[in-house]
N, C-alpha and C positions, 0 to 999 in steps of 0.2 A: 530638758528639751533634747531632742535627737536631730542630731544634724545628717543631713543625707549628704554622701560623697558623688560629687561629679564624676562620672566614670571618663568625660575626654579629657580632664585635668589629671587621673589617676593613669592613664594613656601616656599623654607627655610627659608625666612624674618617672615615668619606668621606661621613656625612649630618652629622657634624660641620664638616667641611670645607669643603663645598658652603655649609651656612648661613654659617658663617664670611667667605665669599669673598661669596657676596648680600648678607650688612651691611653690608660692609663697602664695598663697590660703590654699593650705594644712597647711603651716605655722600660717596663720594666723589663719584660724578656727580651729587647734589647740589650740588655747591658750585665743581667744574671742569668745563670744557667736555668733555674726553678724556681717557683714560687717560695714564698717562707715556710707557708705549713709542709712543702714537697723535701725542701731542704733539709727542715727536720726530721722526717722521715726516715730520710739515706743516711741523716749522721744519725740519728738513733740505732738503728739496723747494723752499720757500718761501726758504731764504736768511735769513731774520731770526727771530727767537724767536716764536712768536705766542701771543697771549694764553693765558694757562691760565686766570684764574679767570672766573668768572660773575658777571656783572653782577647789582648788588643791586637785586632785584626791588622794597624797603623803599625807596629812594628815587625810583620811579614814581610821578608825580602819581595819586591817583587818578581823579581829574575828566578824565585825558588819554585822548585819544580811543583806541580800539582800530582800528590797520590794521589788514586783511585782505588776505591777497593772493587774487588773484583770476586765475584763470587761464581762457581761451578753451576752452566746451567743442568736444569733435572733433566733427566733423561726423557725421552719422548714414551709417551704411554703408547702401547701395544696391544693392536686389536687381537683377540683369539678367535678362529674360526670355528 
């Protein structure tokens, strides 16, 4: 026998999913720099393991100064007559 799939069940099967995969994502790049497969990437590439987690923002002075980077603006383009 062939069962036919409800297509508004198979709907909320993948808005289930999708929310699923963005909390869980939020979570996670919260608290690590990349993903696992990204991670292994860079240390593959790189030759040594490189950092997975993120540095605790909780122990930042707060009194410490804020760098900015600052980069040269481009020069303005120039009309030819």
């Amino acid at each position: 026998m062939h069962r036919s799939i409800d297509p508004m069940g198979l709907v909320v099967f993948g808005i289930a999913i999708f929310a699923l995969r963005a909390a869980t994502s939020c979570w996670w790049l919260a608290r690590y720099n990349a993903g696992p497969a990204e991670w292994l990437c860079h240390s593959l590439v790189s030759g040594s393991p490189q950092a997975m987690r993120r540095h605790d923002t909780a122990s930042v002075r707060a009194d410490a100064p804020v760098r900015r980077i600052t980069r040269p603006r481009p020069a303005p383009l120039r009309e030819e007559a």
